[in-house]
N, CA, C and O atoms as a GROMACS GRO file, in nm:
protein
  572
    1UNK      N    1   9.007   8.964   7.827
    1UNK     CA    2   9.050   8.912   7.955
    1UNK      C    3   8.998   8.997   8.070
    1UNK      O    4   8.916   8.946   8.146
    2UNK      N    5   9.044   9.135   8.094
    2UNK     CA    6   8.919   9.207   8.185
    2UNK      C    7   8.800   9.203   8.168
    2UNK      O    8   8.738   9.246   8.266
    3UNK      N    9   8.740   9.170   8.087
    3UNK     CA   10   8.585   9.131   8.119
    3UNK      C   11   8.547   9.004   8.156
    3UNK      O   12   8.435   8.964   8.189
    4UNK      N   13   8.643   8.949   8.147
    4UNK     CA   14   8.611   8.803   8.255
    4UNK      C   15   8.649   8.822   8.372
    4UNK      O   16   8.572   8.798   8.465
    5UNK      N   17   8.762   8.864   8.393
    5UNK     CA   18   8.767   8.938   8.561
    5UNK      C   19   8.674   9.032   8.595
    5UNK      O   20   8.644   9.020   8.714
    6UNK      N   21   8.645   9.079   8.567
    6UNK     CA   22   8.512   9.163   8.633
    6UNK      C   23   8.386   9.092   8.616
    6UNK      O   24   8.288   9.138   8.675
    7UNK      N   25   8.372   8.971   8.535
    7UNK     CA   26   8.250   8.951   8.521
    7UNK      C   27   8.268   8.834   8.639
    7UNK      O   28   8.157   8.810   8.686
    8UNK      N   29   8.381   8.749   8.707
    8UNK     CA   30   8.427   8.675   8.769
    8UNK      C   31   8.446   8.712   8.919
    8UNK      O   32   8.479   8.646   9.017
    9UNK      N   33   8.404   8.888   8.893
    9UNK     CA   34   8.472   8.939   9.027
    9UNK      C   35   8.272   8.952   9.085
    9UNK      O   36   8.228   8.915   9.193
   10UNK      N   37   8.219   8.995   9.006
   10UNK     CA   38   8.053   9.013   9.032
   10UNK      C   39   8.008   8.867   9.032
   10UNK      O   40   7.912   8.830   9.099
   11UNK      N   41   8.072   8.793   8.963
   11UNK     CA   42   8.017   8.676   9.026
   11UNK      C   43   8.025   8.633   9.184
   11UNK      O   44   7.946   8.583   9.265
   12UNK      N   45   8.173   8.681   9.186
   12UNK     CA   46   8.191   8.597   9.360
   12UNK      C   47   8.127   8.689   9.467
   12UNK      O   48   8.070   8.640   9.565
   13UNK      N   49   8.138   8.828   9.444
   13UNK     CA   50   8.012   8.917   9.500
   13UNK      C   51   7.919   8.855   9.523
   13UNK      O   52   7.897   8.823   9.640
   14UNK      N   53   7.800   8.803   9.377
   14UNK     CA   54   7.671   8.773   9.417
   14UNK      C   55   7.680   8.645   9.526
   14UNK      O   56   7.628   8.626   9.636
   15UNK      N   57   7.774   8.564   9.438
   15UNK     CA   58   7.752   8.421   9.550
   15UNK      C   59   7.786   8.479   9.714
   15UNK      O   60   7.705   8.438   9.797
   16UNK      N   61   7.874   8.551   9.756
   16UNK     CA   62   7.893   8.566   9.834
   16UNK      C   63   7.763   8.607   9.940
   16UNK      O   64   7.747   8.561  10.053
   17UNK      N   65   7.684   8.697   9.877
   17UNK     CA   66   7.593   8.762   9.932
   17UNK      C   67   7.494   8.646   9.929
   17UNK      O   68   7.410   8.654  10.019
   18UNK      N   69   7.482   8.552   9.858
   18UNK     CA   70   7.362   8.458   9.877
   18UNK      C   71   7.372   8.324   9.956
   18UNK      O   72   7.293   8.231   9.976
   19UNK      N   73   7.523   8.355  10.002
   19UNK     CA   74   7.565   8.280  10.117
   19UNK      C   75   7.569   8.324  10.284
   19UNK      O   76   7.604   8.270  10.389
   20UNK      N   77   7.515   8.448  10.243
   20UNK     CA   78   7.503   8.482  10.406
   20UNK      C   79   7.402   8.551  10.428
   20UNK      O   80   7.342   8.600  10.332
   21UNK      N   81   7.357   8.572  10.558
   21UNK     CA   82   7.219   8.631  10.603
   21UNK      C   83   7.269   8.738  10.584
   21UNK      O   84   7.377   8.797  10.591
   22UNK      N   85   7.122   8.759  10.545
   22UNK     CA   86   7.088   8.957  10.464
   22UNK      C   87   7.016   8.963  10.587
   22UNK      O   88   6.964   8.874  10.655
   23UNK      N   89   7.024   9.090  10.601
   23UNK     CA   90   6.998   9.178  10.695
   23UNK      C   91   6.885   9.258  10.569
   23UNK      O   92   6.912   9.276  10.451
   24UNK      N   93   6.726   9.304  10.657
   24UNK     CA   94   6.653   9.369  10.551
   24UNK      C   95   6.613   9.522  10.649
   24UNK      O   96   6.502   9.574  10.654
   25UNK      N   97   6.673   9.546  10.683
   25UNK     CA   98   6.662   9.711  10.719
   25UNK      C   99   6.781   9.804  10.715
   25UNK      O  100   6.866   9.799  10.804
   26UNK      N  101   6.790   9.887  10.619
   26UNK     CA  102   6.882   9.972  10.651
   26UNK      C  103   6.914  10.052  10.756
   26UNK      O  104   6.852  10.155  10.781
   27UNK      N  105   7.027  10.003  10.835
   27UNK     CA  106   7.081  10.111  10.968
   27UNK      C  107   7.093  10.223  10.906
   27UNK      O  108   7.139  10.249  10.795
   28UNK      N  109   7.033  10.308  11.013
   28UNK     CA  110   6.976  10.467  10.973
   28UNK      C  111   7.126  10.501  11.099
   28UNK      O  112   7.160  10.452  11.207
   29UNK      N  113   7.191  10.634  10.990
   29UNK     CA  114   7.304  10.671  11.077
   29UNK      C  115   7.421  10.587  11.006
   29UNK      O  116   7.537  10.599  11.047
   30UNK      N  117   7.392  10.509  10.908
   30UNK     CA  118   7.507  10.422  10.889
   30UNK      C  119   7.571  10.463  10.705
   30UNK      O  120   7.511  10.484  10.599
   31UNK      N  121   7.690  10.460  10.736
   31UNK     CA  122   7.824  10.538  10.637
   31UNK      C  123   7.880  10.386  10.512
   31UNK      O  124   7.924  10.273  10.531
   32UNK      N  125   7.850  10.455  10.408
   32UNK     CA  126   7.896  10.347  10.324
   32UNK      C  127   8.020  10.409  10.181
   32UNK      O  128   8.005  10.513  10.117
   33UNK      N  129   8.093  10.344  10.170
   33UNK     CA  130   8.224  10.381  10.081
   33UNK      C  131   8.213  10.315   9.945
   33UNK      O  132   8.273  10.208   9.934
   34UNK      N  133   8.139  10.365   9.829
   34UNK     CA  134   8.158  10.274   9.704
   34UNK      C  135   8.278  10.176   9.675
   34UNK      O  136   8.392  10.219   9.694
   35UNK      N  137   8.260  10.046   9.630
   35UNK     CA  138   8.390   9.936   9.605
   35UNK      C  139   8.410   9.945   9.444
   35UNK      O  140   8.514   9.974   9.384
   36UNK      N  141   8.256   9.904   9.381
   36UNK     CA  142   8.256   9.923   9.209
   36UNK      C  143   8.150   9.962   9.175
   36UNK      O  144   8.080   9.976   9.275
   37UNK      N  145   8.090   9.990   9.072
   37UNK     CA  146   7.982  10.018   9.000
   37UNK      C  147   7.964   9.862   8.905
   37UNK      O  148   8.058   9.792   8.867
   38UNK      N  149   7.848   9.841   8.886
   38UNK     CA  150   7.868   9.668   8.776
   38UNK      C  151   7.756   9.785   8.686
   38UNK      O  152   7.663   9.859   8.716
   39UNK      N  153   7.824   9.751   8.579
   39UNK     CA  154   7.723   9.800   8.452
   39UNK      C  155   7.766   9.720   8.325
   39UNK      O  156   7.886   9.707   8.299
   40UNK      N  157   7.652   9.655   8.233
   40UNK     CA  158   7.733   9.586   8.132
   40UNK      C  159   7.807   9.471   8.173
   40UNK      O  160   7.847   9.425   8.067
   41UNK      N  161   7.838   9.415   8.244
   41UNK     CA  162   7.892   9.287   8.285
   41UNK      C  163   8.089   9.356   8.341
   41UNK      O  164   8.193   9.291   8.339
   42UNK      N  165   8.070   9.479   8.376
   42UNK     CA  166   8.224   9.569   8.384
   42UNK      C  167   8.194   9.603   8.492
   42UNK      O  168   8.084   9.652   8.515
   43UNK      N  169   8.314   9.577   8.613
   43UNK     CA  170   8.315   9.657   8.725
   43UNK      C  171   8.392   9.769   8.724
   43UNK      O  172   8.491   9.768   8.651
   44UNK      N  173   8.366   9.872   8.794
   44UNK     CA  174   8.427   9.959   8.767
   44UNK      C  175   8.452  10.021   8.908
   44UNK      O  176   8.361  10.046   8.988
   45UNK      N  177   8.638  10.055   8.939
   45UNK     CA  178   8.629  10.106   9.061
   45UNK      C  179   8.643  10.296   9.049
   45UNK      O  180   8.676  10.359   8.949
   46UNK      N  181   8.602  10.357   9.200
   46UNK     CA  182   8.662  10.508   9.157
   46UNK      C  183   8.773  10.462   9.137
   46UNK      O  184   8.835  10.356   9.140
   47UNK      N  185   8.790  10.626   9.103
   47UNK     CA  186   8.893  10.656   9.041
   47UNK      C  187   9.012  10.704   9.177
   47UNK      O  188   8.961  10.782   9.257
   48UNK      N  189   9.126  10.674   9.200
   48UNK     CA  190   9.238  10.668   9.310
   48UNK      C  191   9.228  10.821   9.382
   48UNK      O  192   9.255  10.931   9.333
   49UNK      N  193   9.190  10.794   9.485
   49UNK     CA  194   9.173  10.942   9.545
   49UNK      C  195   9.053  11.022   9.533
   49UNK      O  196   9.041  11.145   9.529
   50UNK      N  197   8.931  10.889   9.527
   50UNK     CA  198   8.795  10.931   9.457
   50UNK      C  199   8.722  10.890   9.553
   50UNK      O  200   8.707  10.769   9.541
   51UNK      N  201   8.662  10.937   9.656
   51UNK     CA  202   8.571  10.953   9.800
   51UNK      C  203   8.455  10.918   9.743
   51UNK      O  204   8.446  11.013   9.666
   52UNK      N  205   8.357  10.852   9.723
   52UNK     CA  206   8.252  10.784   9.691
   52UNK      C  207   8.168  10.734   9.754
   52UNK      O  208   8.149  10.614   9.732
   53UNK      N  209   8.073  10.808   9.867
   53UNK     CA  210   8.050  10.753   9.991
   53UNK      C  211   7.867  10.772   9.948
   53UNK      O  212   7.810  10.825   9.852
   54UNK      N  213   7.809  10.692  10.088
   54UNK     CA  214   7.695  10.696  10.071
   54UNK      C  215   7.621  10.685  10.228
   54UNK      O  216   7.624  10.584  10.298
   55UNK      N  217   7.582  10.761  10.248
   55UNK     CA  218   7.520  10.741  10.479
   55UNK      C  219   7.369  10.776  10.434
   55UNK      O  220   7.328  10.844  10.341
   56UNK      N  221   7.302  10.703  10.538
   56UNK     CA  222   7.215  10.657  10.555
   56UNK      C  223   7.184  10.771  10.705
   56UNK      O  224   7.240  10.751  10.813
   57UNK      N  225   7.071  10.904  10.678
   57UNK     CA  226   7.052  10.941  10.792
   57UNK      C  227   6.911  10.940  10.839
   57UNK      O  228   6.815  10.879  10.792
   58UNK      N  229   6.918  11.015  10.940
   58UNK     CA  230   6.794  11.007  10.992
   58UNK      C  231   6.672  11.087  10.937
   58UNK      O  232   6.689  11.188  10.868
   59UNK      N  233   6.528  11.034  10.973
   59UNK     CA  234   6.432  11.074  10.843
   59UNK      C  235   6.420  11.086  10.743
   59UNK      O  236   6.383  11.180  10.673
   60UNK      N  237   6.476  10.924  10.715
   60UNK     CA  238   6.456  10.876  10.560
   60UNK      C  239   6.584  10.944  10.478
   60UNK      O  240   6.597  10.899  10.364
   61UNK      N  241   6.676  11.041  10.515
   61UNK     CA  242   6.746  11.124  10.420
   61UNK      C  243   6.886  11.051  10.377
   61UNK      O  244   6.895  10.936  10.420
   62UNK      N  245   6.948  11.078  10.334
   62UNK     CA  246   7.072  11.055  10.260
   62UNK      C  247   7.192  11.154  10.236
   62UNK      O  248   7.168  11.266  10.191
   63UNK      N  249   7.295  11.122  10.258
   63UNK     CA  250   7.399  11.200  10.219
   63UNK      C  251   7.535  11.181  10.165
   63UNK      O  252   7.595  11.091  10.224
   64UNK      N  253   7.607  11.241  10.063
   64UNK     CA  254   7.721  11.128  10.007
   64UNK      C  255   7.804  11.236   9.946
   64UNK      O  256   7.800  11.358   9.959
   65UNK      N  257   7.900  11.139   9.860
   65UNK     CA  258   8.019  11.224   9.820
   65UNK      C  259   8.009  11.185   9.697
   65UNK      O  260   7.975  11.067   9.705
   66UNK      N  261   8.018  11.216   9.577
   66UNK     CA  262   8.060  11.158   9.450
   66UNK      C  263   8.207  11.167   9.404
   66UNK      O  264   8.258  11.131   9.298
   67UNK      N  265   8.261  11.227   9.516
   67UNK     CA  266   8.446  11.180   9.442
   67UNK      C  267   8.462  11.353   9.415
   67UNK      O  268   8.580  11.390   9.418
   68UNK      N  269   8.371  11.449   9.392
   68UNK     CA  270   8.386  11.570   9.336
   68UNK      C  271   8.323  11.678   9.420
   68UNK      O  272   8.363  11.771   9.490
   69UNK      N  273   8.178  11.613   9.375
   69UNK     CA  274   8.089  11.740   9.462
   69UNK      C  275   8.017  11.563   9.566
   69UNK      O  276   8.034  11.441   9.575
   70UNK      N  277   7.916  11.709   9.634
   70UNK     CA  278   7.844  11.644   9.766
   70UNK      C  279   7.710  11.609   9.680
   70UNK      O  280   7.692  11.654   9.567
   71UNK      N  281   7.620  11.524   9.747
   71UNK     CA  282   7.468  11.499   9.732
   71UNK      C  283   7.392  11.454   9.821
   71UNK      O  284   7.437  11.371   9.900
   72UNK      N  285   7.251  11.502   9.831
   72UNK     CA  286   7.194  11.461   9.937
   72UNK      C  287   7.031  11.428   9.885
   72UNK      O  288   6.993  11.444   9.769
   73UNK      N  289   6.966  11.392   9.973
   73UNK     CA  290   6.819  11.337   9.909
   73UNK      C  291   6.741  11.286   9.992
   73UNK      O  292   6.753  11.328  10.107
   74UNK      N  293   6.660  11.205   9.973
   74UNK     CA  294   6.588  11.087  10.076
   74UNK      C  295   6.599  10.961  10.004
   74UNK      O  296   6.628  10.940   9.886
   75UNK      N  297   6.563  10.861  10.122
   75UNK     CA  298   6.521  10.695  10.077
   75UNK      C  299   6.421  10.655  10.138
   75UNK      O  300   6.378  10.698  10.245
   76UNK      N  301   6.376  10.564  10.067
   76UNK     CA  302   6.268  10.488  10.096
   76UNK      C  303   6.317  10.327  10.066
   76UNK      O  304   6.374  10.270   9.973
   77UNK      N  305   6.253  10.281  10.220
   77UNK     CA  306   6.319  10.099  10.236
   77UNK      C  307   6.185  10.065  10.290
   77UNK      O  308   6.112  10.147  10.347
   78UNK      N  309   6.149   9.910  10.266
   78UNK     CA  310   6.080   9.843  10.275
   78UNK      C  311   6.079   9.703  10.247
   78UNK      O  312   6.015   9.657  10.152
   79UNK      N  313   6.171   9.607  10.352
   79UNK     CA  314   6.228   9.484  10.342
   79UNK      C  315   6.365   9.506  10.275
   79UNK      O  316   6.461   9.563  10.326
   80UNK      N  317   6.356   9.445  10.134
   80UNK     CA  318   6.456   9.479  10.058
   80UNK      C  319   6.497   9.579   9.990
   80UNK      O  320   6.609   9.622   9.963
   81UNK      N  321   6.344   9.625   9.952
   81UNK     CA  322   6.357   9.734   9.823
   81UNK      C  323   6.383   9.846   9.880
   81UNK      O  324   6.328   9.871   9.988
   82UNK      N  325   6.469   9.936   9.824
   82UNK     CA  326   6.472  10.046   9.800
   82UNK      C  327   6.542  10.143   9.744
   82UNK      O  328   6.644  10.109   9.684
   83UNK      N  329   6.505  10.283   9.749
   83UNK     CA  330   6.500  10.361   9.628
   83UNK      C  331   6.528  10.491   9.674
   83UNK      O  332   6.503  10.521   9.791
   84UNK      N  333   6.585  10.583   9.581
   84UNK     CA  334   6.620  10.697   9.648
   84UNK      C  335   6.535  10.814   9.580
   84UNK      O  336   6.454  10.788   9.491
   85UNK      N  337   6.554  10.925   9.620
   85UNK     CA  338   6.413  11.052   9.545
   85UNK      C  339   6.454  11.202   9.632
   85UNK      O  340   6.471  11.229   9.751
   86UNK      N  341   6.458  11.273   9.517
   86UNK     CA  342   6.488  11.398   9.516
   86UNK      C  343   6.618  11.410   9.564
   86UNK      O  344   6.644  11.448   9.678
   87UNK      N  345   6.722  11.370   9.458
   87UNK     CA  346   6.872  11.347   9.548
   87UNK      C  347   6.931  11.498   9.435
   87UNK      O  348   6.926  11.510   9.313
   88UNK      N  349   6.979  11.586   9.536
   88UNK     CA  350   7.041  11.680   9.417
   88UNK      C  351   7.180  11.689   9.470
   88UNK      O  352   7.214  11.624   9.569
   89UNK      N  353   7.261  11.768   9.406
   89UNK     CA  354   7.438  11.791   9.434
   89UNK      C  355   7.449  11.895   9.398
   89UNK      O  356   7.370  11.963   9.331
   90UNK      N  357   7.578  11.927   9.449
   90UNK     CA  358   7.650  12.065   9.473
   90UNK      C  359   7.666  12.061   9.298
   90UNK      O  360   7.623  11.970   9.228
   91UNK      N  361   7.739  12.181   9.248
   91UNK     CA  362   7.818  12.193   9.125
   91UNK      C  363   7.940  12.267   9.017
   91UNK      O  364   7.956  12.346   8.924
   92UNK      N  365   8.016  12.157   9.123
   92UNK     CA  366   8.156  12.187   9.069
   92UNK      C  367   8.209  12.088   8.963
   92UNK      O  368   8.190  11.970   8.932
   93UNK      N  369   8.268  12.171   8.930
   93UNK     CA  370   8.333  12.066   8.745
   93UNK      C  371   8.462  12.029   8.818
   93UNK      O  372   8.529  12.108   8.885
   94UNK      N  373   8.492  11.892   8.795
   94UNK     CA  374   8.642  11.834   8.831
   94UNK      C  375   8.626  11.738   8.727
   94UNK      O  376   8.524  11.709   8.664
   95UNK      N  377   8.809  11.667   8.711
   95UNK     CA  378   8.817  11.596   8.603
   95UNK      C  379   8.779  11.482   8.629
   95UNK      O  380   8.835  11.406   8.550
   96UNK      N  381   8.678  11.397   8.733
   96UNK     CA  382   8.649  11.281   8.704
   96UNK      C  383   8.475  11.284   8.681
   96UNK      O  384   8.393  11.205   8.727
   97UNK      N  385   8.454  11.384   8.608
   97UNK     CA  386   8.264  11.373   8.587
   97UNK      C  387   8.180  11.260   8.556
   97UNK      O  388   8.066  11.221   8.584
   98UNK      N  389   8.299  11.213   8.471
   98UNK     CA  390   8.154  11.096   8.403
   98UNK      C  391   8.204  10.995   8.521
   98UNK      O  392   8.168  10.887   8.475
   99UNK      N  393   8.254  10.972   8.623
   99UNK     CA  394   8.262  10.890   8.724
   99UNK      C  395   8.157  10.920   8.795
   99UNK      O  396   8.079  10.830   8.826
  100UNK      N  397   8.140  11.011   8.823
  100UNK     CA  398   8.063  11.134   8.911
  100UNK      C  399   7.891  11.042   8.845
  100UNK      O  400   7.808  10.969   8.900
  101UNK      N  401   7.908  11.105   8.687
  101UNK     CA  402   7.735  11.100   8.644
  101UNK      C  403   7.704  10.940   8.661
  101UNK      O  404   7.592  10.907   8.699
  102UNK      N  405   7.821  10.820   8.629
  102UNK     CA  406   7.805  10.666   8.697
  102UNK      C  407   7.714  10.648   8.843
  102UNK      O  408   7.618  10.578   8.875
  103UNK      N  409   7.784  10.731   8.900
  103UNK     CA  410   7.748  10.695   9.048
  103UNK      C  411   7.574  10.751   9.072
  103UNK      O  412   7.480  10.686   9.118
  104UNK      N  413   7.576  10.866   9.032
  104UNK     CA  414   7.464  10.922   9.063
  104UNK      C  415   7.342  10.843   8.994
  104UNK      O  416   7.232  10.815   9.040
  105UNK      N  417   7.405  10.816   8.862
  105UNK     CA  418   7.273  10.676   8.806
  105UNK      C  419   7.274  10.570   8.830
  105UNK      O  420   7.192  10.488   8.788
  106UNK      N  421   7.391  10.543   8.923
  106UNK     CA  422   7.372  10.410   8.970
  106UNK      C  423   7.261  10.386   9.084
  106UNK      O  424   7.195  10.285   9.104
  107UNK      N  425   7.260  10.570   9.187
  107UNK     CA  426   7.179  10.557   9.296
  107UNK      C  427   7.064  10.541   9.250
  107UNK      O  428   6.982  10.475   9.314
  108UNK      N  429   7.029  10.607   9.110
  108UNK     CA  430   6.909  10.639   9.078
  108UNK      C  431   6.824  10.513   9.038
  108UNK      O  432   6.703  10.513   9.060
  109UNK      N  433   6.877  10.422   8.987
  109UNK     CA  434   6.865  10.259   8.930
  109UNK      C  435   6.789  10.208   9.055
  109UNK      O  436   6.668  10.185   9.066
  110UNK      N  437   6.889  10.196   9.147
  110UNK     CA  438   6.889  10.116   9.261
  110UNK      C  439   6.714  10.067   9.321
  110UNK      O  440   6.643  10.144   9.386
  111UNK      N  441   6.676   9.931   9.280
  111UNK     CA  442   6.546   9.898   9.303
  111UNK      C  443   6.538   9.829   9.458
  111UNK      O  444   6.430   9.819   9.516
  112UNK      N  445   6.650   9.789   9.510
  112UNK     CA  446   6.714   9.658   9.628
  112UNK      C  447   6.829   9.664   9.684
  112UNK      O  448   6.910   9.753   9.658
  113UNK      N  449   6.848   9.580   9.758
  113UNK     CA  450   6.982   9.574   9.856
  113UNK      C  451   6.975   9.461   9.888
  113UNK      O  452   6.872   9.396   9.868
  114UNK      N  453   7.074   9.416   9.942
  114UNK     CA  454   7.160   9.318  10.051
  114UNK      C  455   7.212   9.320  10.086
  114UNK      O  456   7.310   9.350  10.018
  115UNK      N  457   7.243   9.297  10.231
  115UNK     CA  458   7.350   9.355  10.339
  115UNK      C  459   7.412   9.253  10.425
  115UNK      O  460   7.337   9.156  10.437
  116UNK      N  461   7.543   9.238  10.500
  116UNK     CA  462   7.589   9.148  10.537
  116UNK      C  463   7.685   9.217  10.618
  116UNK      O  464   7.805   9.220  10.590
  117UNK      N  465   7.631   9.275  10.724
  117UNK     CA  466   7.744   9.342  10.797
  117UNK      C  467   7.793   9.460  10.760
  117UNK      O  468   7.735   9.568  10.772
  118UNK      N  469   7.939   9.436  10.699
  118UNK     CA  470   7.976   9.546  10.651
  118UNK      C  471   7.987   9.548  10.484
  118UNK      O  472   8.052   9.637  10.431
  119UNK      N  473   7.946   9.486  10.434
  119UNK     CA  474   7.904   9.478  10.296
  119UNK      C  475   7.754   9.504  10.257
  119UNK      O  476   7.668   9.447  10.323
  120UNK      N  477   7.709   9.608  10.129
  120UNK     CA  478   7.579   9.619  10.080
  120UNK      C  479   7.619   9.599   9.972
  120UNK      O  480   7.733   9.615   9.928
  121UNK      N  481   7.502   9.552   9.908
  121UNK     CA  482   7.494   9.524   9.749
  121UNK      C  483   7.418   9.552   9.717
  121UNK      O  484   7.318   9.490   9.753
  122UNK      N  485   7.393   9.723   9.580
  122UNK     CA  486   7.262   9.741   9.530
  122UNK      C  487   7.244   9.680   9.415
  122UNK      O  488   7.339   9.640   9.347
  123UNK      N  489   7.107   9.665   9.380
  123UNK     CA  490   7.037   9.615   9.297
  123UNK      C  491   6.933   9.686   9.220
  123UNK      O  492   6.837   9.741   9.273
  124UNK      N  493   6.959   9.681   9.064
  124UNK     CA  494   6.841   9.782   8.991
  124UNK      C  495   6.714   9.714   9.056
  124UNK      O  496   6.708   9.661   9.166
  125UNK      N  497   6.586   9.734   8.935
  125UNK     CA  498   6.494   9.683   8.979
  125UNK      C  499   6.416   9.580   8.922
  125UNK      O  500   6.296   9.561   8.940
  126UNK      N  501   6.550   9.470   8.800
  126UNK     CA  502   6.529   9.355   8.823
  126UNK      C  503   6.603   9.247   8.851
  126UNK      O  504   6.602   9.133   8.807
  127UNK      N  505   6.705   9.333   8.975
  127UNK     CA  506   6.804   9.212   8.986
  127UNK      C  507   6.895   9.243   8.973
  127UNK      O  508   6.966   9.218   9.070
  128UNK      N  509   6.950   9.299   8.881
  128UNK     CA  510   7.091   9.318   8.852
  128UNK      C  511   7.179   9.387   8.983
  128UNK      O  512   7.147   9.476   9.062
  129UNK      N  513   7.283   9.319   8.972
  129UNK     CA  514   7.378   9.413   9.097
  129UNK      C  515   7.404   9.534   9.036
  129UNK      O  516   7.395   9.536   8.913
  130UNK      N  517   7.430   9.626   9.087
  130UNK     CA  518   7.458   9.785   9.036
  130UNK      C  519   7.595   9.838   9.116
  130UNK      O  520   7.663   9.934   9.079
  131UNK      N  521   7.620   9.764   9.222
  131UNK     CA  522   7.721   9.837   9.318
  131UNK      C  523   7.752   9.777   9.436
  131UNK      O  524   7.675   9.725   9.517
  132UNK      N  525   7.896   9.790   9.443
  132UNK     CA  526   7.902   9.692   9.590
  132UNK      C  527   7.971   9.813   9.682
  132UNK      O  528   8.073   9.870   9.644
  133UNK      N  529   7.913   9.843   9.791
  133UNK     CA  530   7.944   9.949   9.901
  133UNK      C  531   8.018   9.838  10.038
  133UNK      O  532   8.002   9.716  10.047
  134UNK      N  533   8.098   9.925  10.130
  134UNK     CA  534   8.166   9.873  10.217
  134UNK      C  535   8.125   9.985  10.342
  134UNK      O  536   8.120  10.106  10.321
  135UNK      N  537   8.103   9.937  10.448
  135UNK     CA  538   8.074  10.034  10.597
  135UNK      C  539   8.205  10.099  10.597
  135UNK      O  540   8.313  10.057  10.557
  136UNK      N  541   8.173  10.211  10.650
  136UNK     CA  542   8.293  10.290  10.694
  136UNK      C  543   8.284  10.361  10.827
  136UNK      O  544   8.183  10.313  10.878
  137UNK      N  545   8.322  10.425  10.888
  137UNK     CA  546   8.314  10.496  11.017
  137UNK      C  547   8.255  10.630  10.974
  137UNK      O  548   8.300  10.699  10.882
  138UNK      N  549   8.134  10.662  11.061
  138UNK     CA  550   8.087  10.791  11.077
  138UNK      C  551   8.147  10.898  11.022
  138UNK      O  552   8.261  10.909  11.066
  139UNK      N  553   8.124  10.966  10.961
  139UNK     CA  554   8.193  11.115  10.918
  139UNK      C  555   8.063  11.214  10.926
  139UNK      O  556   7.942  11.190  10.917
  140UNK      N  557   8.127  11.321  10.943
  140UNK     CA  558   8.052  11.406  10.972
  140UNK      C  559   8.008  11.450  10.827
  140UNK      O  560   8.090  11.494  10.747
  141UNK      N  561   7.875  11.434  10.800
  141UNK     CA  562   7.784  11.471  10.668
  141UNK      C  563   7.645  11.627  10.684
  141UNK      O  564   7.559  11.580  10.759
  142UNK      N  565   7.623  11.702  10.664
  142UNK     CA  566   7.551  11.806  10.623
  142UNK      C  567   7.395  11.732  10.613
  142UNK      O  568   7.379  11.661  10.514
  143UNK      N  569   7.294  11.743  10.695
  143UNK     CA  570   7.186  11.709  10.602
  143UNK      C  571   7.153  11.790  10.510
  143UNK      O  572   7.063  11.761  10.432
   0.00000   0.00000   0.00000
């Protein structure tokens, strides 16, 4: 029965997103809050009290939270696609790691996007949804 809800919940995701204009440039400066991870046909949310963020800064770079430690890197966009490179993190051991190692391979997957305001949706690199992110307000991030 949870795998039909989650597989029911990524469904209304995708339709959703293919019902509204995508936006194909990522706002540079702009703050995003993980919703789920989709892997396997399973959504998966953090874990309660699990900061999961993802901003978009200036010169191509990146900066985020995995719920534990920090990470930072660059991106590369071009219409839809894109991809992240040389993303490393701090390293502290806390008890939600393998949430932690999810997220970080989820960035790493990530072939695409679609955006709708305050909703993004990544995408490996044939399609598959990987993650649904939500805008959040500016926070102050480290390049």
């Amino acid at each position: 029965m949870g795998k039909l809800i989650n597989l029911l919940a990524a469904a209304a995701v995708a339709l959703s997103f293919t019902m509204c204009t995508s936006n194909s440039e990522i706002p540079v400066e702009s703050n995003w809050e993980l919703e789920y991870i989709y892997s396997e046909g399973n959504a998966t949310e953090p874990p309660q009290d699990h900061n999961a963020t993802l901003a978009f800064l200036k010169d191509s770079k990146i900066a985020g939270e995995t719920g534990c430690n920090r990470f930072f890197g660059e991106y590369k966009s071009e219409g839809n696609s894109l991809s992240f490179d040389k993303v490393g993190t701090t390293r502290m051991m806390c008890p939600q790691m393998q949430f932690e190692t999810a997220w970080l391979e989820t960035i790493a997957k990530t072939g695409s996007f679609e955006m709708d305001q305050d909703q993004m949706i990544l995408k490996d690199s044939t399609g598959n949804i990987i993650a649904l992110l939500k805008k959040i307000a500016p926070q102050a991030l480290e390049n």
